[in-house]
NUPAPA-9638 format. One record per residue: residue in three letters; x negated, y negated, z of N, C-alpha, C in turn. Coordinates in steps of 0.2 Angstrom, whole numbers, plus 5000, padded with zeros to 4 digits. Layout:
ALAXYZXYZXYZ...
END
This chain:
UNK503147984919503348014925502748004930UNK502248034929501648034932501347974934UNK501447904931501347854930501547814937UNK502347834936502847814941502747824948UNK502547894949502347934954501647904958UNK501247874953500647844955500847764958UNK501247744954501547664956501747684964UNK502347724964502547724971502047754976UNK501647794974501247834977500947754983UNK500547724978499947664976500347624985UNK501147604983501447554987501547604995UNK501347664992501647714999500847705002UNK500447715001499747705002499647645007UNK499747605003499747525008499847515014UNK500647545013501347545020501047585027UNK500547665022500647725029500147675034UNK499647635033499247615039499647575044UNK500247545043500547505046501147535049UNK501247585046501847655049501447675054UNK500847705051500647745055500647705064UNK500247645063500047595068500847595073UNK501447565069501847555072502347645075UNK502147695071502447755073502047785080UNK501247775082500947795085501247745090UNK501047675090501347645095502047655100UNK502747695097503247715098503047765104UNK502647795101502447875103502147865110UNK501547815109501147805116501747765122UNK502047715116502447685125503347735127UNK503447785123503947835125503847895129UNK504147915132504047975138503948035131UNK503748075136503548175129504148165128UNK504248205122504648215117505248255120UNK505748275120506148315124505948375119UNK506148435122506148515117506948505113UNK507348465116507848455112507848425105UNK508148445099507948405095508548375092UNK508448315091509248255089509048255080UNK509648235077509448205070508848165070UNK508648155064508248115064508348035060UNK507947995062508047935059507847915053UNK508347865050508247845043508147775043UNK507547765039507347705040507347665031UNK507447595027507447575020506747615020UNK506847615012506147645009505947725011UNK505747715016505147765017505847835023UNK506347825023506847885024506747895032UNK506647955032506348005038505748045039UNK505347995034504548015033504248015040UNK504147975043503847985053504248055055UNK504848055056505048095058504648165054UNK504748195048504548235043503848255046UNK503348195046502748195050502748205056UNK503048185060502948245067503148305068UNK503548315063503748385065503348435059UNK502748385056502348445050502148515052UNK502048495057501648565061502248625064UNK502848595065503348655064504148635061UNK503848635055504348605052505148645048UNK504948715050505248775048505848765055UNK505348765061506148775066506448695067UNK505848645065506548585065507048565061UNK506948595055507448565049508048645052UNK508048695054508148725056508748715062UNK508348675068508848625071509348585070UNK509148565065509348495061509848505059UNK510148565057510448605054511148615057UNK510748675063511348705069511548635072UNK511248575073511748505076512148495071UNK512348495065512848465059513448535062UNK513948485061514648515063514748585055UNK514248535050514848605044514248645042UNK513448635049512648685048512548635039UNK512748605037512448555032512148475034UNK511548465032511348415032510848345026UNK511048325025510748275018510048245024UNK509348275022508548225024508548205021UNK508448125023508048085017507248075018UNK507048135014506148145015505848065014UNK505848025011505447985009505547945001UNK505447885000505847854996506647864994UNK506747894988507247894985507347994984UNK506848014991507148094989507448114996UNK508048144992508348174997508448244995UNK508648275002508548345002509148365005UNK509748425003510148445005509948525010UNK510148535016509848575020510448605022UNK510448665022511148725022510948765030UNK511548785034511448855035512148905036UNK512748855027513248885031513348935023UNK513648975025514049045020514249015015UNK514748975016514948955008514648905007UNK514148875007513748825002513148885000UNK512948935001512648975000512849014993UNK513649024996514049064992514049024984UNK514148974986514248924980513648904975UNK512948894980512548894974512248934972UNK512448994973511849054972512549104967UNK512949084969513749124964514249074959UNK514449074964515149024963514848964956UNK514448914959514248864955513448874953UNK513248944949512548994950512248934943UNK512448904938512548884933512348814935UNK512448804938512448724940511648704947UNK511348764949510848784952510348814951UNK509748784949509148804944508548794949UNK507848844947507348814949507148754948UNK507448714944507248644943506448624941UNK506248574944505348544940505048574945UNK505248554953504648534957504448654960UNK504948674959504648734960504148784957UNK504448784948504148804944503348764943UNK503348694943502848664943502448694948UNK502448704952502248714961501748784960UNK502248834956501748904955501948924948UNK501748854944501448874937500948924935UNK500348884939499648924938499848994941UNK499949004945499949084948500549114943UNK501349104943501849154939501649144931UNK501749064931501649064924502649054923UNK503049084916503449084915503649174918UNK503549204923503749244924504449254929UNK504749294929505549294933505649254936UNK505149244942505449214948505149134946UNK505049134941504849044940505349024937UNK505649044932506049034927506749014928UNK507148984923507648984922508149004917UNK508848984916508949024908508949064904UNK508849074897508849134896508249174895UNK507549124897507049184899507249194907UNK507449174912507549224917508049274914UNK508549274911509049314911508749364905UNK508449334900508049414896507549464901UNK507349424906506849454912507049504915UNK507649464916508249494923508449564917UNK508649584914509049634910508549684909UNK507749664906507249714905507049744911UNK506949704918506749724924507549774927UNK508049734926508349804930508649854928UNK508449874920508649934918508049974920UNK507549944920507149984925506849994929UNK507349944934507449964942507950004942UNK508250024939508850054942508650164937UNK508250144934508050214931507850284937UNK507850334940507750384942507050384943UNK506550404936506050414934505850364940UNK505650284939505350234945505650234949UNK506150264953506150274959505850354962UNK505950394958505350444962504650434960UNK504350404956503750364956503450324961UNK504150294963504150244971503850294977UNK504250314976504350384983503550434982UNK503250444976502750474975502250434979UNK502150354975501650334977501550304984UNK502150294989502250284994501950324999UNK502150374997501950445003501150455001UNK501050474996500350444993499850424997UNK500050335000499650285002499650315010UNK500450345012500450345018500050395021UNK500050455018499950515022499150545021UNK498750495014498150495012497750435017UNK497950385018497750315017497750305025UNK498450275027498550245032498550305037UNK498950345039498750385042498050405045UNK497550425041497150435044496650395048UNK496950325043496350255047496750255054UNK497450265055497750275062497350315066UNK497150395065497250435067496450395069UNK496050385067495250365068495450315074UNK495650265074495850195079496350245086UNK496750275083496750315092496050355094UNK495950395091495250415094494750385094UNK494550325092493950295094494150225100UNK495050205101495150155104494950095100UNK494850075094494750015090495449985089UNK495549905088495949865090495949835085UNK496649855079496549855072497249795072UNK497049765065497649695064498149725058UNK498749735063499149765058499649715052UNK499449675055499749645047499449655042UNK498649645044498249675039498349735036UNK498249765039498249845037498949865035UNK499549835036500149845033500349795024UNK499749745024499749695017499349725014UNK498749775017498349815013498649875008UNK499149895014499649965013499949945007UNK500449875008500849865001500649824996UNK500049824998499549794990499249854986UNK499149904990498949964985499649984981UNK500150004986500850024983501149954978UNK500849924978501249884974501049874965UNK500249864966499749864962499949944959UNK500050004961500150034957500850064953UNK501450024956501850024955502149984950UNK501749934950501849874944501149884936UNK500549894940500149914935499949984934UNK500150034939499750084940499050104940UNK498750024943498050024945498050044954UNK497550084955497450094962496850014965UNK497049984969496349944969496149934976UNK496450014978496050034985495750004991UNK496349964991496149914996496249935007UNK496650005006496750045012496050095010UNK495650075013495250125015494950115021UNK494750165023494450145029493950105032UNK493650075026493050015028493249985027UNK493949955027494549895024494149845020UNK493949855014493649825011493949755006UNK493549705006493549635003493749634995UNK494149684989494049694984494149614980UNK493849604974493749554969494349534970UNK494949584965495649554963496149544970UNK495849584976496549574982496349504985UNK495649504983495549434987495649374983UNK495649374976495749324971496449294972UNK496949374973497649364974497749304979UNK497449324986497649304990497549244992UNK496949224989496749154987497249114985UNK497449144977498049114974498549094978UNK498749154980499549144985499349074990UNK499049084993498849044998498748964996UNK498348954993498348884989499048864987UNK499248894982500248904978500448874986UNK500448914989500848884994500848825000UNK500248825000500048745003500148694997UNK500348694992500648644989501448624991UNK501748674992502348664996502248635001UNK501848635004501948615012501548515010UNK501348505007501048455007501448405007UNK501348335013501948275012501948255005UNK501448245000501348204998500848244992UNK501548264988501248334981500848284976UNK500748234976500448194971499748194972UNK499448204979498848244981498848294978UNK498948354978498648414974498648414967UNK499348374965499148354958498548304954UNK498148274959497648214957497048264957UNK497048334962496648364964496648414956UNK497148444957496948474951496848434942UNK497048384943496948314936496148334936UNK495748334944494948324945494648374945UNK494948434945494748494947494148504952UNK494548484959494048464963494448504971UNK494148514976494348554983494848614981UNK495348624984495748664984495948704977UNK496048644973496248644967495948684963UNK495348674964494848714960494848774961UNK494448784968494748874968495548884966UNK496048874967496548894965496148914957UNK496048874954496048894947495648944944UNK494948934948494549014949495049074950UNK495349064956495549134960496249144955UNK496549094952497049134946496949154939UNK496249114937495949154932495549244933UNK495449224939494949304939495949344940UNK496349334944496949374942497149374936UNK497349314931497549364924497249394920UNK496549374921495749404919496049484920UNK496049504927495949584930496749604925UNK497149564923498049584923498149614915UNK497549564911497549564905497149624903UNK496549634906496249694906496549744905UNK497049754912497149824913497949844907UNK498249764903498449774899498349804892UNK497749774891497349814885497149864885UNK497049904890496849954890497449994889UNK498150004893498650034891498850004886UNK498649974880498949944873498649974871UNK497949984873497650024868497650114868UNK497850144874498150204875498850224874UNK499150164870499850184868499750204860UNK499250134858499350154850498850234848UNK498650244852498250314854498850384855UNK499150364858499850404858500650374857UNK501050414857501750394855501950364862UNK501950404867502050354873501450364880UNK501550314883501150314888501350364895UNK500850414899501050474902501350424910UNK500950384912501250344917501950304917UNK502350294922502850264923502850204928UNK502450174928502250124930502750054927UNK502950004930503149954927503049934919UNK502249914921501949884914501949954909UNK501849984909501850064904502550064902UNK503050044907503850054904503849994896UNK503749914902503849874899503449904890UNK502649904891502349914884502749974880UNK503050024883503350084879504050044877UNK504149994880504949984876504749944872UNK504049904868504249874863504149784866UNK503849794871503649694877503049714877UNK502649704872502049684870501749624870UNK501849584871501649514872501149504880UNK500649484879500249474882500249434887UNK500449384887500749334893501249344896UNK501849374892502449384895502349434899UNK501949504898502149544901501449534909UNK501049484909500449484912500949434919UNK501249404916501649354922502349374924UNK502449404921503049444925502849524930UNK502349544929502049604933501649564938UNK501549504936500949464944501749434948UNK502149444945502749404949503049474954UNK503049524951503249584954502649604962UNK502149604960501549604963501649544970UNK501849484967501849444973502249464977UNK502949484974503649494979503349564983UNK503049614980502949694984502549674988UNK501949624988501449654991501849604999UNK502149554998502049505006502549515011UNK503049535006503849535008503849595014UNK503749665010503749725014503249735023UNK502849685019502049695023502449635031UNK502549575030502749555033503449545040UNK503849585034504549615038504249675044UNK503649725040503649795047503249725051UNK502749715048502349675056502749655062UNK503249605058503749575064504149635068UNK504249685061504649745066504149775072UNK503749775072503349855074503349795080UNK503149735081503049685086503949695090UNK504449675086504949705089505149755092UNK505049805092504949865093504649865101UNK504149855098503649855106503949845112UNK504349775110504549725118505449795118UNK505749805113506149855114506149935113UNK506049945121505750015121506350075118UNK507150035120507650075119507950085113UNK507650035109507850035101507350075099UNK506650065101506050115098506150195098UNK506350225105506850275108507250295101UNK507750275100508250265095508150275088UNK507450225086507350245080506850315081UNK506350325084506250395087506750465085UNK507050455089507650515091507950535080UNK508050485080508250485069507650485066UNK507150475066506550495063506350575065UNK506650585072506350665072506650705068UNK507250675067507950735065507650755056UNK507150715056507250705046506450745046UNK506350795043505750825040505250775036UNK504650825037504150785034504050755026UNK504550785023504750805016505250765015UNK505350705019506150665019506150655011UNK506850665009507250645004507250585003UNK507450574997507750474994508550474999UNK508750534998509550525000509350545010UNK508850585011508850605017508750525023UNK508050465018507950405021508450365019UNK508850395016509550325015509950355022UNK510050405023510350435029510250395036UNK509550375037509350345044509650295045UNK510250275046510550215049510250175056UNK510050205060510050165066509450145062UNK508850165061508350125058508450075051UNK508750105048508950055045509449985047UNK509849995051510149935054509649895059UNK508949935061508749895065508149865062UNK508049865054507549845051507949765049UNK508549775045509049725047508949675050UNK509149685055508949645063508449625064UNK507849645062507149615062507249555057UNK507449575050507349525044507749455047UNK508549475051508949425052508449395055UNK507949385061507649365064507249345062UNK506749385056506249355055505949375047UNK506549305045506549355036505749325033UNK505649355028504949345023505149295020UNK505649265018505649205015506349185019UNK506049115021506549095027506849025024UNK506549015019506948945015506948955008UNK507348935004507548944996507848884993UNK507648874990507948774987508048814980UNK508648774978509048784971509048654969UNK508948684961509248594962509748584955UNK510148534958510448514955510548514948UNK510848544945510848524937511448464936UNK511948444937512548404936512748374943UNK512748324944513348304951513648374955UNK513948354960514248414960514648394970UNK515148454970515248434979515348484982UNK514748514987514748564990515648614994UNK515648654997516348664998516348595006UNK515748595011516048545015516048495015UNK516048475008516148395007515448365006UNK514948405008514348375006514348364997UNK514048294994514048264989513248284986UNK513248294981512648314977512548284971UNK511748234971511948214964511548254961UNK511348254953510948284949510248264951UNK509848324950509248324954508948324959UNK509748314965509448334972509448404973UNK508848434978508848484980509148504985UNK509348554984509848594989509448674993UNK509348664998508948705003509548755007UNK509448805007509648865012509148905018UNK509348905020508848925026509049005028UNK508649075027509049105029508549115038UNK508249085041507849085045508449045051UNK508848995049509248975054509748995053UNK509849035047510649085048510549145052UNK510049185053510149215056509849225065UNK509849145066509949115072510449085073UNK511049095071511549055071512049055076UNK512249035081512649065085513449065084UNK513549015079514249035076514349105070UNK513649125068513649175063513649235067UNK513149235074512949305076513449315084UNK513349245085513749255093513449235099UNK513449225102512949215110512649235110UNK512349315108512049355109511449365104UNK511349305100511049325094510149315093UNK509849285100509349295102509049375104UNK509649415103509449485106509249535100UNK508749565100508749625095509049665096UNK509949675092510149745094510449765087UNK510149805085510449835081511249865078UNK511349875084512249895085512649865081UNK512449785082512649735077512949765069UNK512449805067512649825059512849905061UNK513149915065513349985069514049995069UNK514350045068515150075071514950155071UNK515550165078515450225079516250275073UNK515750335070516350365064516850375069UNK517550405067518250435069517850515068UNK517550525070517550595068517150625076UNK517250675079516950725082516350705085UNK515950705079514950695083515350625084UNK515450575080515450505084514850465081UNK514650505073513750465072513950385071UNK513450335071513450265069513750285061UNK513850215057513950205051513750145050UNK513350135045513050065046513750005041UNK513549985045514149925041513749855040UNK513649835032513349765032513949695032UNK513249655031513449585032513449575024UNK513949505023513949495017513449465013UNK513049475009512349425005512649345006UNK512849315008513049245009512849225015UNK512849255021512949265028512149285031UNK512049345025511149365027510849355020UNK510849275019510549305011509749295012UNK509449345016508749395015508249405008UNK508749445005508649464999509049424992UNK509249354994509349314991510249344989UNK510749334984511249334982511249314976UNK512049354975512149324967511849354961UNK512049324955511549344947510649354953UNK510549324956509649334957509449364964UNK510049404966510049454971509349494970UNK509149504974508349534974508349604971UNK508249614965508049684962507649744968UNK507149724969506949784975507149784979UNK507949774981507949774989507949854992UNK508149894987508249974989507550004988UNK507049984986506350004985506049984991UNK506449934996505949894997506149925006UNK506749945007507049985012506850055012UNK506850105007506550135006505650145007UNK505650115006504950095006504650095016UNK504750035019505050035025505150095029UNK505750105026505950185032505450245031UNK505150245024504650295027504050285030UNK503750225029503150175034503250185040UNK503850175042504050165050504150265051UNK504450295046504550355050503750395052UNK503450385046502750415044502250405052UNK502450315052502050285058502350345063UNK502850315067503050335074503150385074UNK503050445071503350515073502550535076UNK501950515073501250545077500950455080UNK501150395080500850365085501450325087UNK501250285093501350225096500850175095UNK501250125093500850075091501050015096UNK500249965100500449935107500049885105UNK500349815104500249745102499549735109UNK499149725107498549675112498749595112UNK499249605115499549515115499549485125UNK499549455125499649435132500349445132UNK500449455142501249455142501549395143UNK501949395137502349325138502149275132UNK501749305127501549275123502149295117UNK502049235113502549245108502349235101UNK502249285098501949255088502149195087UNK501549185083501849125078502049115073UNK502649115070503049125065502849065057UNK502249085054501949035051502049025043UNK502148985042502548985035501948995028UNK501749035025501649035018502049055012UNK501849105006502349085003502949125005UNK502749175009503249225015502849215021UNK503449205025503249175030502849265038UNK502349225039501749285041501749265048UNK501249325052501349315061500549285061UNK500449235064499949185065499349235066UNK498949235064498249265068498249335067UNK498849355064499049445064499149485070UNK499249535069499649585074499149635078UNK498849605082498249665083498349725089UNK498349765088498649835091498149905091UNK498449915097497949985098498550025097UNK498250095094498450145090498450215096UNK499050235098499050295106499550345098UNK499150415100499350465099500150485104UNK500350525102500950535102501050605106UNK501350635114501350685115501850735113UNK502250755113502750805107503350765113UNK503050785121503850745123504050675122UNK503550645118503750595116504550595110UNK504550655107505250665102505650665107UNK505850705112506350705116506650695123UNK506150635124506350605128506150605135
END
């Protein structure tokens, strides 16, 4: 196969300096490019690779586009040679490959290959019945009591030790803090102790550089430029050489199973020390139940880690950025944040509806993970007639679904929470939050591999946000009229980060 890949690579090699000459040519004698954007062309051999190439640099809102012009939000790319890509942004082809026909829709080669080195055979690489042995171990201890107030311990923990008080420093000194950062920081501690029960204290106040956050990061960050590359048979030659990126990659994920492995043998060796281990920690469940294995249990805790630390951290950034430019939704979540004591309950933060309908509304806009490819295992025909052979990929975008104006309405450029709102039959008249169907906002993906932490992950969220705005305001240092960059890694992050000054809070701020 690899052999293959080199043959056609070799004959693509040739051609790009003559493409490139005659694609630049084009470009010099045509007028600017309109902001509107048309299908793109298909040429023999080489697809819609020029086009693909111009739009590398924002490739997220043009396939995106691409999408909202197809009359059924479906569209067949032909990337280049003989690969074509299926691009969704309608409900029932969502519905179909992620439920209906779940069976006939796998990770396939080109994914798991992609973040080998960092998951390994861990949940979100996998397919069959090690995903589904994974899946059955993982959610009976998602769903246990004990891990969710451990949740709830350690969250409050981070917040009211940690984060708080690097706020409360930055309002009183006026320092001008990146709150992306300091929100990735937040849920890398909470994650790392929730999946290992290791603290690796990465919220302190000297927002320090540690070994394994940054090894992490590293990781992540390479994994995901492999995604993005026209031309994956480069990072494949790179890593053959072990040579530029590649190499660090391989540093930076050996020092993670290094740190993973570690912290595993030490809990193996304090179990056979005791009958059970006193921590309720993921990894401590997994060892107390008899998933001793070494690898397995080291790549399904670094897969838990990648999902907790990017997802939560990048959904508030965008929110708290939201928030800012709306002062009557902030108001809103305000006035339901004062009503709940400092002691909020699990049942009391499921309670916050307007907040939680208005975190929603952020994701719809600006999910953590804004595209999801399933591939073909057998032939197959989508419900709008779209034809599927085996081994093409099939793309869903929840980034264009939830710009979608047949999904949301005219209106759907607007951040209004009301959207997941009705008002009760009753007296007071409180909101009631009413969702959308996982097919429509699949956020949190649907189906058999609906995301396990999504109530940890919301929970999580609402007390971050209550914790934050009941003692500050937080006010983006952005120019007016500037607008984030919505930049894709392996969760898509706000270019440059969120940098904000931190304003104390005067008590009339609760009531208006």
């Amino acid at each position: 196969m690899l052999f293959l890949q080199l043959i056609a690579s070799f004959f693509f090699f040739l051609l790009l300096p003559l493409l490139s000459i005659l694609f630049l040519t084009r470009a010099s004698a045509s007028p600017p490019p309109s902001t509107t954007t048309s299908l793109p062309r298909s040429y023999p051999i080489i697809g819609s690779f020029l086009a693909v190439l111009a739009n590398r640099n924002r490739s997220l809102q043009w396939i995106s586009d691409i999408v909202q012009l197809s009359p059924s939000a479906t569209y067949v790319l032909h990337r280049n040679f003989a690969t074509r890509v299926v691009l969704t942004a309608n409900p029932a082809v969502v519905q179909h490959i992620l439920k209906t026909h779940f069976h006939n829709y796998g990770k396939g080669n080109i994914f798991p290959q992609t973040l080998k080195d960092l998951l390994g055979n861990g949940i979100f690489n996998v397919d069959g019945e090690s995903w589904k042995f994974q899946r059955q171990i993982a959610s009976h201890e998602f769903n246990t009591k004990s891990l969710r107030k451990f949740v709830e311990t350690v969250v409050d923990t981070e917040i009211y030790d940690r984060l708080i008080p690097i706020l409360s420093s930055a309002a009183a000194t006026g320092t001008v803090l990146d709150f992306q950062d300091i929100l990735q920081r937040f849920a890398f501690d909470n994650i790392c102790e929730i999946a290992f029960g290791f603290d690796p204290a990465y919220l302190l106040p000297s927002l320090p550089q540690t070994k394994f956050a940054q090894a992490f990061e590293d990781s992540v960050q390479i994994s995901g430029d492999r995604f993005r590359s026209l031309i994956p048979l480069v990072w494949k030659i790179k890593k053959l050489l072990n040579i530029g990126s590649e190499k660090r990659l391989r540093i930076a994920v050996s020092e993670v199973q290094e740190f993973a492995k570690s912290v595993i043998r030490e809990k193996k060796h304090e179990l056979r020390e005791k009958s059970s281990l006193d921590s309720v920690d993921l990894l401590s469940r997994f060892l107390s139940s008899g998933h001793s294995d070494e690898n397995f249990v080291t790549d399904i805790v670094i897969s838990f880690i990648l999902a907790g630390r990017d997802t939560t951290s990048a959904a508030l950034t965008w929110y708290l950025w939201l928030l800012s430019k709306n002062p009557h939704v902030e108001s809103e979540v305000l006035k339901e944040v004062n009503e709940k004591s400092e002691a909020t309950a699990f049942d009391e933060v499921k309670d916050m509806v307007y907040t939680h309908a208005s975190l929603c509304e952020s994701m719809r806009l600006y999910p953590p993970v804004a595209a999801d490819s399933k591939e073909a295992v057998n032939d197959d025909v989508l419900p709008d007639g779209t034809v599927v052979k085996k081994g093409m990929r099939v793309t869903y975008l929840p980034y264009a679904m939830g710009r979608s104006e047949a999904l949301w309405g005219k209106d759907w450029a607007e951040f209004k929470p009301e959207r997941w709102l009705e008002r009760e039959e009753t007296e007071n008249r409180k909101w009631r939050f009413v969702g959308r169907d996982a097919y429509t906002y699949p956020v949190f993906q649907a189906g058999p591999r609906i995301c396990l932490g999504k109530e940890m992950a919301f929970l999580q969220m609402k007390r971050v946000v209550a914790g934050i705005l009941r003692q500050f305001k937080v006010v983006p240092v952005i120019e007016e009229g500037v607008e984030p960059e919505f930049v894709p890694q392996l969760t898509f992050k706000m270019k440059g980060g969120l940098p904000v000054m931190i304003v104390e809070r005067d008590q009339k701020d609760f009531f208006g």
